[in-house]
N, C-alpha and C positions, 0 to 999 in steps of 0.2 A: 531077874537081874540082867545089865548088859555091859557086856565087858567091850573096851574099846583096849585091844592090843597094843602093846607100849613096846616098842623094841627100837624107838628113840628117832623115828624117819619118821615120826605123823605130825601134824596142827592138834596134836590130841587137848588140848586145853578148850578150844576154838571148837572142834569136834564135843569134845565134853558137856558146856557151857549149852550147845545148840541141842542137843540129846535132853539135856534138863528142863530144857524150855519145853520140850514138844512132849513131855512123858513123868507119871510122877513115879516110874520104876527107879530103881536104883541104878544108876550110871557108875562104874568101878574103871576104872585106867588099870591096867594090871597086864603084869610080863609071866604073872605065875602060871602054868598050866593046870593047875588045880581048879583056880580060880577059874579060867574059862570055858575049862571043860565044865563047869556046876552050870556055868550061865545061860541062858534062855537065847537071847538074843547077841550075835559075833559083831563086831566093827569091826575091820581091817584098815585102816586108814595107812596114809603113806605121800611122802612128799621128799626131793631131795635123786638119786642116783641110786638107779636097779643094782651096781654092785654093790654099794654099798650099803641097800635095804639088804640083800640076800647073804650080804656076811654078816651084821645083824641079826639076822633071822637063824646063821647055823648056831652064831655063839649062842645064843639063848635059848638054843635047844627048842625053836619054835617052829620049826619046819612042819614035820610029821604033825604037833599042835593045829597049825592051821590048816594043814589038809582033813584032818579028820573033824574038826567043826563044821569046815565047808562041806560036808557031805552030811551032817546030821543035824545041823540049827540052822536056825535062819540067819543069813553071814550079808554083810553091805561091807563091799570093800570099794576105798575111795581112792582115786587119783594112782597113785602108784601100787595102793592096795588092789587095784583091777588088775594092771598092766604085769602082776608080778606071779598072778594066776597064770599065765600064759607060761609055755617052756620056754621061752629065748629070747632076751634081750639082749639089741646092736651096742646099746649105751653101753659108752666106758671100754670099745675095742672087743664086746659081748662076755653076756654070763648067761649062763642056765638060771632058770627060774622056779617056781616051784611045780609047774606043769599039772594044774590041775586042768585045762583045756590046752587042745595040741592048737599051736599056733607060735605069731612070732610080737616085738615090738620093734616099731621100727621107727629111724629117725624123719620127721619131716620134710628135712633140704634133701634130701634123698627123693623126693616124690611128688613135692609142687614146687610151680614155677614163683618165679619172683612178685610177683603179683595176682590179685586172683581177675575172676572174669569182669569186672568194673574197672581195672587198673589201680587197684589199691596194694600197698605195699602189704606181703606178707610174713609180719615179722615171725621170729621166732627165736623165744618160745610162745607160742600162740598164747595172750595173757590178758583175759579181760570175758566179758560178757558175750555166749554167744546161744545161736536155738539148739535144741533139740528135738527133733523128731521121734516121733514113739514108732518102731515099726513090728510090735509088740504090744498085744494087750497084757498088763501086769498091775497089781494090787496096787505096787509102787508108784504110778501113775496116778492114781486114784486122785481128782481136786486138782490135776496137774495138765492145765492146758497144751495141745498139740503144736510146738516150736515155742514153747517158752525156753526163756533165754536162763542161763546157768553160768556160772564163774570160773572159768578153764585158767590152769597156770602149767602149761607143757610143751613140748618137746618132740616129742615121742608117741605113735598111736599103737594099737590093736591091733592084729590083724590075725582074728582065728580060721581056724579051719572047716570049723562047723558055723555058718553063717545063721544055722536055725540059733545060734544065741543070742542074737543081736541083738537087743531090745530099742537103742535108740541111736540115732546117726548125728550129724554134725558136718558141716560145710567149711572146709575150712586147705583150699588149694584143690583137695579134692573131698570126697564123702568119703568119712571114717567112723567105724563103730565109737559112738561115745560111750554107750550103756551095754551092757552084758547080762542073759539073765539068762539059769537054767536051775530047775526044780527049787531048793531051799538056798537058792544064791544071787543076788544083784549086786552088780560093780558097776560104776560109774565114774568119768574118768574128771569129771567135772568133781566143785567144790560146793556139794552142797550145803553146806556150815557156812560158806561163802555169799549162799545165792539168794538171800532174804526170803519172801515167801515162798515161793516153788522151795528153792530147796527146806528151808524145814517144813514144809506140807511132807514131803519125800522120806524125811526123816520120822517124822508122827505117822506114815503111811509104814517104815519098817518097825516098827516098837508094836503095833499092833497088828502084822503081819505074823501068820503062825508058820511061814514057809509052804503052803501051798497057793499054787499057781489055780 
């Protein structure tokens, strides 16, 4: 079974629907802890403001929950479900995070300039189709062309401490970690439910993943 995290910050319907398509396991949307400690495979999904995912996350008593799935199943966390791995989000004047890697998130106008190196305007929140680079061999890749392009809707990037997690990069003012990957864990900050084929290739590449690298 795969449980997709409900604590009211994710595309979980959109997330859901794409999981079904790539898998004939049982997809469960669920806030219980019961439930996703049973489950096989973690979705962390997430969309929306770091404070107000992490006060979500204490009401529901899912905190300690997702740290310890992330250390014993195989866990895809998406979009703000990456970035909330990290201990310290700037968004919202900063909040602590759940700090499962030491690092930070931080705001974009903070760190590129107004336009990138062609003189194109760089809006933000960074919102539409862009590549990704694998700098990482991983299962997840699997079927998944080098700088295929994926559905970014943010703000806000990565930036850990341990660069060995990196799994894929992203161009966008400057190079930022888009993908994250270490032992039974991939985050990606893109919308794979978003991204037509790559992404659910990525999606059917985690459903069949046992969490070894």
């Amino acid at each position: 079974m795969i449980a997709v995290i409900d604590y009211s910050m994710g595309n979980l319907h959109s997330v859901h629907k794409a999981l079904q398509h790539v898998t004939n396991e049982t997809v469960e949307i669920t806030s219980s802890p019961d439930v996703i400690n049973k489950a096989d495979h973690i979705v962390f999904p997430g969309q929306g403001a770091a404070r107000d995912c992490m006060s979500e996350l204490h009401k529901r008593e899912l905190v300690d929950v997702v740290k310890q799935v992330a250390i014993s199943k195989p866990f895809l966390g998406v979009c703000m479900g990456m970035q909330v791995l990290m201990e310290h989000s700037s968004e919202g004047g900063g909040v602590d995070c759940i700090g499962l890697y030491e690092g930070k998130v931080l705001y974009f106008q903070d760190h590129i300039g107004a336009t990138d190196e062609n003189g194109e305007r760089l809006k933000i929140p960074q919102m539409g189709w862009n590549k990704v680079s694998h700098t990482q061999q991983h299962p997840l890749w699997n079927g998944i062309k080098e700088n295929s392009r994926f559905y970014f809707v943010h703000s806000y990037f990565i930036a850990p401490e341990d660069k060995s997690i990196i799994a894929g990069e992203t161009d966008y003012g400057i190079t930022y970690p888009s993908a994250i990957a270490k032992d039974n864990v991939f985050a990606i900050q893109a919308h794979p439910e978003k991204s037509a084929d790559d992404g659910l290739q990525l999606l059917k590449n985690f459903t069949q993943w046992d969490g070894n690298v």
